[in-house]
C-alpha positions in Angstrom: -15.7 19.3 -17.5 -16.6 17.6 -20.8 -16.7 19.8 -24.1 -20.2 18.8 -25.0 -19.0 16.3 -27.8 -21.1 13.2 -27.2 -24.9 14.1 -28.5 -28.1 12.2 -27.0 -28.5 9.8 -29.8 -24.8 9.3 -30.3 -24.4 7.6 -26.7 -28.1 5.6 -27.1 -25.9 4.2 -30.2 -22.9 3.6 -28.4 -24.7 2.1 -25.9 -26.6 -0.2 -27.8 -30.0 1.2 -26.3 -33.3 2.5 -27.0 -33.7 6.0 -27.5 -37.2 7.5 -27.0 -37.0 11.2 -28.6 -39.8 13.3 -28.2 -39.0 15.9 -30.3 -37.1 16.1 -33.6 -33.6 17.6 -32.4 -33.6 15.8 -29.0 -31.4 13.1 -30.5 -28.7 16.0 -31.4 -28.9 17.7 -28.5 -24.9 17.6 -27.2 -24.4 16.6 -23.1 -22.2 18.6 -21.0 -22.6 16.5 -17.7 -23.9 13.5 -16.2 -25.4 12.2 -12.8 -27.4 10.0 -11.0 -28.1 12.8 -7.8 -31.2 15.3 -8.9 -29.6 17.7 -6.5 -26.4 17.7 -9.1 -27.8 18.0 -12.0 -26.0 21.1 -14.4 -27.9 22.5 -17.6 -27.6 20.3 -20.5 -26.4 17.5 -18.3 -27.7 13.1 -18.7 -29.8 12.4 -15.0 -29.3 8.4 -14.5 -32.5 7.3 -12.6 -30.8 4.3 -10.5 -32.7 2.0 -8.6 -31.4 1.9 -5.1 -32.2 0.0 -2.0 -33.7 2.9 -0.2 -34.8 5.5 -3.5 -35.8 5.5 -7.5 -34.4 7.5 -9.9 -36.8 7.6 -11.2 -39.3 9.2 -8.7 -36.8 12.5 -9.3 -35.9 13.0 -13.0 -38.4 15.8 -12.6 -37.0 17.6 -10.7 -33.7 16.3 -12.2 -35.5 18.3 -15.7 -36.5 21.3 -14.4 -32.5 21.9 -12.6 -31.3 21.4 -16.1 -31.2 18.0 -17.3 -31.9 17.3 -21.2 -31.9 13.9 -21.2 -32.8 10.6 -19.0 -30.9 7.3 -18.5 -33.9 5.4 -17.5 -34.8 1.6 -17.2 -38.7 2.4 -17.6 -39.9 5.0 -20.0 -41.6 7.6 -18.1 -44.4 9.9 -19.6 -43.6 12.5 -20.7 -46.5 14.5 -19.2 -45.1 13.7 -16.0 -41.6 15.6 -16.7 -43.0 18.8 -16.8 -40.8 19.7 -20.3 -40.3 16.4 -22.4 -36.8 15.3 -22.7 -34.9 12.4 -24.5 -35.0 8.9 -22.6 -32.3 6.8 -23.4 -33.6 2.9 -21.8 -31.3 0.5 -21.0 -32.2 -2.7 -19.1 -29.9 -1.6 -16.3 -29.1 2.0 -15.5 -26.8 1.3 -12.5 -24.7 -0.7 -14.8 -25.0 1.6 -17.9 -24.0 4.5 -15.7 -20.7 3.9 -15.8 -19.8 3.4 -19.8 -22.1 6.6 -20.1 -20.0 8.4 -18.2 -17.3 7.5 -19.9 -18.2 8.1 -23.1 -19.8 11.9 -21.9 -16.5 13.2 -20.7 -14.7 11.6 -23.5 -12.8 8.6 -22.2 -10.3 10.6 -19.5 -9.1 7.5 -18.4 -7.4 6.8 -21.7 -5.7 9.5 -21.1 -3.7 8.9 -18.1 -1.4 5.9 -16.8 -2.9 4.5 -14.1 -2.6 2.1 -11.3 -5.1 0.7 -9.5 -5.2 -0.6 -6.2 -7.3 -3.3 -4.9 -7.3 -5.5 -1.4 -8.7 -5.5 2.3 -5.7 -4.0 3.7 -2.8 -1.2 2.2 -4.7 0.4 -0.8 -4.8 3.8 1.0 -0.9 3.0 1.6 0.3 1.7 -1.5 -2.0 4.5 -3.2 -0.1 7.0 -1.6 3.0 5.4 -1.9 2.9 5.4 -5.6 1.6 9.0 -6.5 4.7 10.0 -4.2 7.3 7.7 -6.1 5.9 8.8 -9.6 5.9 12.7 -8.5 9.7 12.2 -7.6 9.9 11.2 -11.0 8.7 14.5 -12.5 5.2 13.4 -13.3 1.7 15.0 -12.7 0.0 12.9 -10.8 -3.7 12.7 -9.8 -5.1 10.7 -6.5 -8.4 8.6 -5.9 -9.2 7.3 -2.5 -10.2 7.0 1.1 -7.5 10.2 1.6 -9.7 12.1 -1.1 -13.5 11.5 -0.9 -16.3 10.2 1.3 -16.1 7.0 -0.9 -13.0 5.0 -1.5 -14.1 5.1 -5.0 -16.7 7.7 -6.2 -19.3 6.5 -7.8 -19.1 6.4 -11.9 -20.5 9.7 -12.9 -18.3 11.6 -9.6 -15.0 9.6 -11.1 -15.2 10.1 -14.7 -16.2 14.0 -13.9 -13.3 14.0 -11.9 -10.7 12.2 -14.4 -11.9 15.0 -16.9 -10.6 17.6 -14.6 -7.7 16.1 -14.0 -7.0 15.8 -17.8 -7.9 19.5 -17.9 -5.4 20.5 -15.3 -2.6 18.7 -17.2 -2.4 15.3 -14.5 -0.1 12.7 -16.6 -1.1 9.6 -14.2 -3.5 8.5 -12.1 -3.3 6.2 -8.6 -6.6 5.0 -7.6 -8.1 3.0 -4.7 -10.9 0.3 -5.9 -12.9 -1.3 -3.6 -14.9 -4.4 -3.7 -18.1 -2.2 -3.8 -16.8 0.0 -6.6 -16.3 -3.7 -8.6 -19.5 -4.9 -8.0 -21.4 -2.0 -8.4 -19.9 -1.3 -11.6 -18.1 2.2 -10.9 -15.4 1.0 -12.7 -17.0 0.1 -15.7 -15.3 1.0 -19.4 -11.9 1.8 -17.7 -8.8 -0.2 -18.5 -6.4 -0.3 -16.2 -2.3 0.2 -16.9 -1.3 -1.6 -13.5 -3.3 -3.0 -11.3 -2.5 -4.3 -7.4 -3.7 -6.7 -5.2 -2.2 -6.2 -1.1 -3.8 -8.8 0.1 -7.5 -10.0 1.0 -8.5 -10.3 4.7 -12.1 -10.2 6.2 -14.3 -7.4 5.7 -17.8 -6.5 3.6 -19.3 -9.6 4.2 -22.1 -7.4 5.1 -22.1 -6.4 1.5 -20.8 -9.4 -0.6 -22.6 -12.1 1.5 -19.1 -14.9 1.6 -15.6 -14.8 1.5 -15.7 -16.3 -1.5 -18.4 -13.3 -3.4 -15.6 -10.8 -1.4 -12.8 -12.1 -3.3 -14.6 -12.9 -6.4 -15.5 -8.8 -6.7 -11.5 -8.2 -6.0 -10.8 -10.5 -8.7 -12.4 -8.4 -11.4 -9.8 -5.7 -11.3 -7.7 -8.2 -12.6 -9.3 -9.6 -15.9 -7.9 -8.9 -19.4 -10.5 -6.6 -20.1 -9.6 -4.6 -16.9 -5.9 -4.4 -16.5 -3.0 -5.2 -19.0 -0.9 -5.6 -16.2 -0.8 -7.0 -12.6 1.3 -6.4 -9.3 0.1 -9.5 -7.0 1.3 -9.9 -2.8 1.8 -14.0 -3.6 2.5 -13.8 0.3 -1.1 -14.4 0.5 -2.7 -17.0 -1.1 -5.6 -15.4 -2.6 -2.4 -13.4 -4.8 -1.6 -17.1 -5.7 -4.5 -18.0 -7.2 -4.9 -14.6 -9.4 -1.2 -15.0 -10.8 -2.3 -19.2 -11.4 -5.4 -17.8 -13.3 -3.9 -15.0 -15.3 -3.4 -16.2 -18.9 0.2 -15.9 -20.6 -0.9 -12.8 -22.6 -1.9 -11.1 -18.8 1.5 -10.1 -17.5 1.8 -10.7 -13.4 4.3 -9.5 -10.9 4.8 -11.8 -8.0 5.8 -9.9 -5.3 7.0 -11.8 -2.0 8.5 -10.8 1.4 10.7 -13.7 0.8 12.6 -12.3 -1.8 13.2 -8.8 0.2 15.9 -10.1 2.2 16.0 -9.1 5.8 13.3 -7.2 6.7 14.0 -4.8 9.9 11.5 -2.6 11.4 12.2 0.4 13.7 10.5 3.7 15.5 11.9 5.3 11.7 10.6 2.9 9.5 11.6 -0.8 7.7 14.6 -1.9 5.5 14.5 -4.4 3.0 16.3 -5.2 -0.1 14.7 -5.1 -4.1 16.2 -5.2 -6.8 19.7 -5.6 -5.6 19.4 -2.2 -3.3 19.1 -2.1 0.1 15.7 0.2 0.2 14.6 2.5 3.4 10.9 3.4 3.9 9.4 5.5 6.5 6.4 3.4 7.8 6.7 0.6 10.4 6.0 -2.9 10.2 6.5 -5.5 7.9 3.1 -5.0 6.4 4.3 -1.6 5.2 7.3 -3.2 3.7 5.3 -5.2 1.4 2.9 -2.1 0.6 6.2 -0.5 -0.5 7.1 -3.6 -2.6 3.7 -3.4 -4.2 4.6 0.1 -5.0 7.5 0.2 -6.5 6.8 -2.8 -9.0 3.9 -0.7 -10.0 5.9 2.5 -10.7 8.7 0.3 -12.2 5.9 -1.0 -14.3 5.1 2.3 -15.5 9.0 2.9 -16.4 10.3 4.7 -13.7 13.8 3.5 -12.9 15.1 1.9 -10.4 16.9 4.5 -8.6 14.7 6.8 -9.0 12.0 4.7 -6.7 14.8 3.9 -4.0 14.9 7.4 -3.7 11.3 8.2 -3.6 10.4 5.1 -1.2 13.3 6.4 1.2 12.1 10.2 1.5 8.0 9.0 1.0 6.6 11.9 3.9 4.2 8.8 5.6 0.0 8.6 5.0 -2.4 10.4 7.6 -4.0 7.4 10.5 -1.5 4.4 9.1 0.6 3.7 11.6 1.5 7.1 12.1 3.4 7.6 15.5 1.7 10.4 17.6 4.7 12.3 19.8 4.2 14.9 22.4 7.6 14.1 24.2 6.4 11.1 26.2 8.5 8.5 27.2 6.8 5.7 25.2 5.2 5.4 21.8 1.8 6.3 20.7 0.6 5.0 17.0 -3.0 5.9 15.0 -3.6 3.4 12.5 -6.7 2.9 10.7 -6.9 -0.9 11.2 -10.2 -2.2 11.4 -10.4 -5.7 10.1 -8.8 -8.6 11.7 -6.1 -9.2 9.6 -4.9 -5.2 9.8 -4.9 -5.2 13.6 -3.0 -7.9 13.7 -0.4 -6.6 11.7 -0.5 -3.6 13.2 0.1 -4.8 16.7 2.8 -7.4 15.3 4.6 -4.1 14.2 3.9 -2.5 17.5 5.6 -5.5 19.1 8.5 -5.2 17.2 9.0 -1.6 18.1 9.1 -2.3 22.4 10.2 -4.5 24.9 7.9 -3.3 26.9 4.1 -3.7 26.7 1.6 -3.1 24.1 -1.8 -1.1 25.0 -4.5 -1.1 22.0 -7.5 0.9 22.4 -10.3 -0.2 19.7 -13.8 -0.7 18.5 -15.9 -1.6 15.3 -18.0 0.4 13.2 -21.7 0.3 13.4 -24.0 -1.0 10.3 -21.3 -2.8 8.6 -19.9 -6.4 8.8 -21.0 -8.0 12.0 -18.7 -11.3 11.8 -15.3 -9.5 12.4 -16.0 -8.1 16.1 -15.5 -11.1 18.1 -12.4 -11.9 15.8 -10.8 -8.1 16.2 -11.4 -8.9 20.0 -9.5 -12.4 19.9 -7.1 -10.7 17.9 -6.4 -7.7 20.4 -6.6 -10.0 23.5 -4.0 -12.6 21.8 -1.6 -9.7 20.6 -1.8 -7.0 23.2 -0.8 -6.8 26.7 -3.6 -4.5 27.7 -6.7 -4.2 25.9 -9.2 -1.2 25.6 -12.4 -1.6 24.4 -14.4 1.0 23.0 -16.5 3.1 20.4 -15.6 3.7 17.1 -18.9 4.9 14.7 -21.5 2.8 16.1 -23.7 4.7 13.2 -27.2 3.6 14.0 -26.7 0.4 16.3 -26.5 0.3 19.9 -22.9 1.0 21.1 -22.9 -1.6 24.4 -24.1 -4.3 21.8 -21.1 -3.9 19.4 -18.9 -3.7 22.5 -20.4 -7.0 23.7 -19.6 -8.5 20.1 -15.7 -7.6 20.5 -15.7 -8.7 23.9 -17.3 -12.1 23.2 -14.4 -13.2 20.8 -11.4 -12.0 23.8 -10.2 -14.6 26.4 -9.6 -12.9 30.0 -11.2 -9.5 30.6 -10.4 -6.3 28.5 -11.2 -3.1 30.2 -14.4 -1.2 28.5 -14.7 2.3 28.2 -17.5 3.3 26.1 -16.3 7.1 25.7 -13.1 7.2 23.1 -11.9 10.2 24.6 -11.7 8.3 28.0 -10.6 5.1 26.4 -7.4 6.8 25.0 -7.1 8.5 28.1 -6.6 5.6 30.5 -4.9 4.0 27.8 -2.3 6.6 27.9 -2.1 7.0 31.4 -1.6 3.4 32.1 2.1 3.5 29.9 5.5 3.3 31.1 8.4 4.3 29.6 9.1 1.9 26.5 5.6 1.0 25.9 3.6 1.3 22.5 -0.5 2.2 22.8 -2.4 1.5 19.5 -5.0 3.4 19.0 -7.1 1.8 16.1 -9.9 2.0 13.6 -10.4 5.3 12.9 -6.7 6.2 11.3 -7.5 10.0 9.3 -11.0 10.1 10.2 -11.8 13.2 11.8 -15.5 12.4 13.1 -17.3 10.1 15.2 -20.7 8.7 13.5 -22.8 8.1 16.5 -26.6 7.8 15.7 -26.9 9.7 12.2 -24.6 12.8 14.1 -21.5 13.3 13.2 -19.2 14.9 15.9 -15.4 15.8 15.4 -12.8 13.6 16.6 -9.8 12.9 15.7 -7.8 10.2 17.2 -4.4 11.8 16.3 -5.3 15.0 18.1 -7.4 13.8 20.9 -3.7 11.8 21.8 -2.3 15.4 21.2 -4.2 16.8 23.6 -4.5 14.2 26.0 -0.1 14.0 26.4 0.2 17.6 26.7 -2.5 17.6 29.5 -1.2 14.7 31.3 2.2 16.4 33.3 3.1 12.8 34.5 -0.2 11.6 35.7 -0.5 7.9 35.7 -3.6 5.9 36.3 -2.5 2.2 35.5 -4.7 -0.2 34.6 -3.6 -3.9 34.9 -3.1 -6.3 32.0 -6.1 -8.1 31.3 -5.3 -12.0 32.3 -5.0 -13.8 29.2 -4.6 -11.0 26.9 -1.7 -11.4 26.0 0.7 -11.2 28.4 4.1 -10.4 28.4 5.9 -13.2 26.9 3.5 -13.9 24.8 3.7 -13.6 21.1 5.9 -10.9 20.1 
């Protein structure tokens, strides 16, 4: 944790606020810590009192006081009578976006410390994330990871991520690799951190509950990639939304295009995908084309951080894979089973495409959506699945606080034909396995690594990768087929 350099009135002046001190040392009084969660808060730590959607600050700093805290980020002053033991109150017109560059400056800059890349996009960051902490640990460094793998957020919120970059600067970690997320952008979690590399996969639809348009969605992406931000950039120009951040960037703004075109011919397999870069033919254990540009995007960022060419070849070809994408599931059946984590239209898509390629056979996909989050992809996911798939399986994923049959209804409204529902996952997957043949792929999606089911505010364990466990070593040759839904995406369809 931080070594108690910065003082109260030393990050009022860095911060340009106002510092309300009442008592004669409060400005000198050194911080240790800093948070915006009363239940967190460590002797001599900063409490932030955000203003959230559903709770103030505010309405806790003191409680925040009496665990410990000897100073207040506030954007009201509150009286001191009311705090039980008068602290410091640094105001600022905005705490949530103060937070951040407070944090910063508490545990002393970390970020400065390490070489990072940062990964931004709908689709791949968990991928590419993973891809590059592997490529620069075959290269000898230390390397610390921030993402879906690692927390309940894809990126922690400012005071949990600088808190954690100290630590790792503690424990010796030479580089960073870091999911960002749209929210993390717009909420300012990633405030006073400059970048080394930062990637854009690609930008699909997803959030809108959050950002409001497409346009807001991309605009939040975007941000990672300003001057101020980044010093460099590693942009998939495959889709166009990578096109118009390398057109923007300014000559003094380095930008790697990367493109499939330029990767020769791409082959995907059971073991993996071959393509070519930088005159080497290049191996990498993950299936599907999509994969091979997440491996792309990787190895321009490690190359951009000076690892040598040979050196990521290597790496790419012995990377171990990434827990729920596209990771095949085998229990010594005759056909294929893949968990993947896809869950916006744009990732089931590609993860069926790579399915396709894998089989002659059929393709089986057993999906759902997630509750309390972006309403407009469900019908879309369900035309997807029903263009894509031979046979389609409908069912639950974390329907969180909404009605399960509604969401269901939503998928099914967007598929041509009739997919078969089954509200229970555990029996979706079941008659999804039972209905294969020998040479077949089943998809099962959305979930990926997750390892509970959100269903009404209770969480329950499940696991896709070992419910499909469980469910091969049970069947003995069982088979309960279920009939491709007409117009689903029948065989000879796309492939």
């Amino acid at each position: 944790m931080s070594e108690a350099t910065t003082t109260v009135g030393g990050l009022a002046q860095r911060l340009g606020a106002r510092l309300l001190d009442v008592a004669p040392s409060g400005g000198s009084t050194p911080l240790s810590s800093i948070t915006h969660d009363s239940r967190r808060v460590l002797p001599g730590g900063l409490f932030c009192c955000v203003v959230g959607t559903h709770a103030d600050g505010h309405d806790h700093a003191a409680a925040a006081v009496a665990a410990g805290a000897v100073a207040l980020l506030v954007e009201r002053p509150l009286d001191p009578a009311s705090l039980g033991t008068p602290v410091p109150q640094i105001v600022v017109d905005d705490v949530r976006a103060t937070m951040a560059p407070a944090a910063v400056e508490v545990y002393g800059h970390p970020g400065d410390r390490l070489r990072s890349v940062a990964v931004t996009g709908t689709n791949g960051k968990t991928t590419v994330v993973s891809t590059v902490a592997h490529v620069l640990r075959s290269a000898g460094r230390h390397v610390g990871v921030v993402g879906t793998l690692t927390g309940a957020r894809t990126t922690p919120e400012s005071t949990d991520l600088q808190a954690t970059l100290a630590e790792m600067v503690l424990d010796g970690v030479t580089d960073l690799a870091i999911e960002v997320s749209s929210h993390a952008l717009a909420l300012h979690r990633v405030d006073g951190m400059v970048f080394d590399v930062a990637v854009f996969t690609n930008l699909g639809q997803d959030h809108l509950d959050f950002h409001g348009s497409p346009e807001a969605y991309f605009a939040a992406k975007a941000m990672l990639f300003e001057p101020e931000r980044s010093h460099a950039g590693v942009i998939d120009v495959d889709d166009v939304h990578g096109r118009l951040l390398v057109d923007a960037a300014g000559a003094d703004h380095p930008m790697v295009a990367v493109t499939l075109q330029d990767a020769g011919e791409v082959r995907s397999t059971a073991d993996g995908v071959g393509f070519a870069w930088r005159g080497r033919r290049v191996t990498f254990p993950m299936s599907g084309r999509h994969n091979a540009a997440n491996a792309l995007l990787a190895a321009e960022a490690c190359a951009a951080l000076g690892v040598d060419v040979d050196t990521i070849v290597a790496a790419l070809a012995s990377m171990p894979g990434v827990p729920g994408r596209f990771e095949h599931v085998r229990g010594g059946q005759g056909f294929d089973v893949v968990v993947d984590y896809a869950h916006t239209p744009d990732a089931l898509e590609h993860a069926l495409e790579a399915a396709r390629e894998l089989t002659a056979g059929s393709v089986t996909v057993v999906f759902g959506c997630g509750g309390d989050r972006d309403r407009t992809k469900r019908p879309r996911m369900g035309e997807v699945a029903c263009r894509m798939a031979d046979r389609v399986v409908i069912t639950d994923d974390n329907p969180r606080t909404e009605d399960p049959a509604g969401i269901r209804e939503a998928i099914r409204a967007g598929c041509v034909g009739a997919p078969l529902v089954v509200a229970d996952r555990r029996e979706a997957i079941e008659v999804a396995l039972s209905s294969a043949e020998p040479g077949d792929v089943v998809v099962v999606a959305g979930k990926g690594h997750e390892q509970g089911q959100d269903v009404a505010g209770v969480i329950t364990p499940f696991d896709d990768r070992e419910v499909v466990a469980e469910l091969l070593a049970e069947m003995d040759g069982r088979t309960s087929p279920i009939a491709p839904a007409p117009g689903s995406g029948p065989i000879g369809g796309p492939r």
